[in-house]
C-alpha angles and dihedrals in degrees: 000000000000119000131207132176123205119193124187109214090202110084095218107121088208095061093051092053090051089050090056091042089057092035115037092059090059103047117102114249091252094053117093110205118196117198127206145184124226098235092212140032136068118322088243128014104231100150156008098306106033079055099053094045090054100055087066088051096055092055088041097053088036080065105042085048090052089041091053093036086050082060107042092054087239127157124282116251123269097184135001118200127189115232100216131087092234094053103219121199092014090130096046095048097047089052090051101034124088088203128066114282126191137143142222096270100049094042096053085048089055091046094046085051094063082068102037141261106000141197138220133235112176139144121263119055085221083068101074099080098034089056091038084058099046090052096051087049094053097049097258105100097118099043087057105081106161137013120193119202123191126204104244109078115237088263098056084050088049089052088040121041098168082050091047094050098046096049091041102047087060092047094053080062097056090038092058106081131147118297089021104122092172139032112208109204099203131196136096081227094054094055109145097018095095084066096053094038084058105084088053098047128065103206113072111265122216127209107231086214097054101039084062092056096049100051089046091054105036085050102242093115101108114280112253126275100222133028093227133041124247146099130283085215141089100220127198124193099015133128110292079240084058100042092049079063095051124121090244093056 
């Protein structure tokens, strides 16, 4: 039975049960889907810092999820996918993982292109040159032309649906500009809200969520780098889950 694991780098625990509601109904019966919270960080990643820290808490829950699988006899990963539309510590894990890693927002960049050049609507203004950035890294800066950010963070739209839709419904119209063929609505926290914007836009609108899921699990995330798992690094002052995988070890 395939096995993927899904970790939300936010450590809202919110945000982790919205990612299983959009997700569980859409998994295949033989798929096995484990979910985990990053145990550090900010509640909700919304800019430079937050971004950088939880990178280190993907690689760290990654860990401690291989060190307790290892225990409880359970199958080894076929795919991880991380569960923030902003994808830290993409870069770091799929260095490390002998599965395929990807995130939401590569994966939903990998899914627009099918259609041609994309936008982005998504909620933090902080959001528009990470994910500039991100794009540019992944091979996909010059399909990414807009990204529309709203005021309210992806948090404030989770807590707030009639707020999200109605933010996000004006930003799809300024998103839609000639040349664009797809609108990607990204956020862990926006999961479910491409579907109800639909009616009201006329480009296609993908769901950052479940575009994650599908690429994993279609196999058009990137192969893995390395056949076992393990760090490049000789850490010092980690986790002992993270120093098992270390390169001196």
């Amino acid at each position: 039975m395939p096995h993927h694991l899904l970790i939300n780098p936010n450590t809202s625990t919110a945000t982790t049960a919205r990612l299983e509601q959009a997700l569980r109904p859409q998994l295949p019966q033989d798929v096995q889907l484990t979910v985990r919270t990053a145990a550090f960080g900010a509640r909700y990643i919304a800019c430079e810092a937050s971004h950088a820290v939880a990178g280190a808490a993907v690689l760290q829950t990654w860990a401690e999820h291989l060190a307790q699988a290892r225990g409880d006899a359970a199958m080894p990963l076929d795919g991880v996918l991380i569960g923030c539309f902003g994808d830290p510590g993409l870069f770091a894990l799929r260095e490390s993982s002998a599965c395929a890693v990807t995130g939401l927002a590569e994966a939903s960049f990998i899914e627009a292109a099918r259609l041609g050049p994309f936008a982005v609507v998504t909620g933090g203004e902080r959001w528009k040159p990470m994910l500039q950035r991100l794009a540019l890294a992944l091979g996909f800066g010059e399909a990414l032309r807009h990204v529309e950010t709203v005021a309210p963070t992806g948090a404030q739209m989770q807590a707030d649906p009639a707020l999200a839709l109605r933010h996000l419904r004006e930003a799809c119209r300024a998103a839609a500009r000639p040349g664009v063929r797809s609108l990607i609505v990204g956020g862990a926290g926006l999961a479910g809200y491409a579907q109800a914007l639909q009616d009201g836009v006329d480009l296609p609108l993908i769901d950052s969520v479940q575009a994650g899921l599908k690429v994993l699990l279609e196999g058009r995330a990137p192969a893995p780098q390395r056949s076992a798992d393990g760090f490049v690094a000789d850490w010092s002052a980690v986790t002992p889950q993270m120093a098992r995988l270390s390169a001196a070890t």
